[in-house]
N, C-alpha and C positions, 0 to 999 in steps of 0.2 A: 851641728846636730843632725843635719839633714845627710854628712856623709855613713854617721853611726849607725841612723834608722838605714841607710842603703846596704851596711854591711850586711845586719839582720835581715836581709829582703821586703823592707819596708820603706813605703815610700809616700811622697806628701803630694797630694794634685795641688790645684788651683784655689780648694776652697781650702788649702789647711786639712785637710782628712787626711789622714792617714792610709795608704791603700796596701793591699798584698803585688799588686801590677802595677809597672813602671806605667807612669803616665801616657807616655808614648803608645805602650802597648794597650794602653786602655783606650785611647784614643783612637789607632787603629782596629781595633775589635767593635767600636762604635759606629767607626763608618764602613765596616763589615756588614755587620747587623742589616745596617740601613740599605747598603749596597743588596744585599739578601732581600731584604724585604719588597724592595722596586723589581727582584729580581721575582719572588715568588708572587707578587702586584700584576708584571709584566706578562705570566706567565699562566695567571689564570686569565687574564686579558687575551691572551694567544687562546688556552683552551676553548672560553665563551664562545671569541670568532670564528674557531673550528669548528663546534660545535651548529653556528648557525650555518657556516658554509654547509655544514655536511646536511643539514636540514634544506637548506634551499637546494642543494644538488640531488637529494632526493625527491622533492618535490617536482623540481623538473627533469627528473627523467622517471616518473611515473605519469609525468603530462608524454613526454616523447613518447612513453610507450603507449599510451592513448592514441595519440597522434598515426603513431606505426601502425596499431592495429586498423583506426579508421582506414587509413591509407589501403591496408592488404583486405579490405573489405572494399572500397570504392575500387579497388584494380578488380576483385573477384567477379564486382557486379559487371564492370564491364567487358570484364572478357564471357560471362554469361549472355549479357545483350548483343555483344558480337556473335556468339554461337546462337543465340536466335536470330539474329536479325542474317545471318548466313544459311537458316533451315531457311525462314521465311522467303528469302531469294531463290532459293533451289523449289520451295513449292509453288513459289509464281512460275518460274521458269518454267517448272512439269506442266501450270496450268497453259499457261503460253503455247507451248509444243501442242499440246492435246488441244489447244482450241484451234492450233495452224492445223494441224491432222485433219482435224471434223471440219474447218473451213475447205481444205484442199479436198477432202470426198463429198463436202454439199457442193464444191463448187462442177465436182466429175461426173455427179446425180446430175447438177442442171445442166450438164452440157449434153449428157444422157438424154436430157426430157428433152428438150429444145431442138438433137437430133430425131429422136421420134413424132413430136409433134411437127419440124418439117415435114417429115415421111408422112403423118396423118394426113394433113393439107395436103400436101401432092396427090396422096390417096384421091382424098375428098373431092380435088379442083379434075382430077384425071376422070372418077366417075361421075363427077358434075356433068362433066364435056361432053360424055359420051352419051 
């Protein structure tokens, strides 16, 4: 009987049913299915992880760029403290110069006065004498 139903393209599974698909063929389409289904399972599994990687890789490179910007702000300020603390040097130095200047002509005043008041005393001690 089971070759008659096969000439008709029918066919008997396991339970007695009657089926349009050789057993075989139904059996392979089942672990199709399944095979499919671990496969579309695996695959929004892959998407989720992607999706979180790409969330944490955004996260931190909007920290790096944080990061960057501090960075080009902590270089900005010290290349500004170096051009001050470089005026700051050059107005000591001016003041430095200008105080040796005014020392070197107070010191050519007192060598000035110190020559004339010898000459006074001489004066002094010569019309003493006389």
């Amino acid at each position: 009987m089971a070759d008659s139903l096969k000439k008709h393209g029918l066919f008997l599974d396991d339970l007695a049913k009657i089926r349009v698909l050789e057993p075989e063929v139904a059996s392979q389409t089942d672990k199709l299915r399944e095979e499919c289904q671990n496969f579309v399972t695996r695959i929004g599994d892959f998407h989720k992880a992607a999706e979180e990687f790409i969330k944490i890789m955004s996260h931190l490179a909007d920290r790096v760029e944080q990061e960057k910007m501090r960075a080009i702000g902590m270089r900005n300020l010290l290349h500004s403290l170096t051009k001050e603390h470089d005026a700051e040097k050059q107005q000591l130095e001016a003041l430095v110069l200008e105080k040796q200047m005014e020392l070197e002509r107070l010191r050519v005043e007192y060598e000035s006065l110190k020559k004339i008041e010898q000459e006074q005393l001489e004066t002094i001690e010569h019309l003493s004498s006389n």
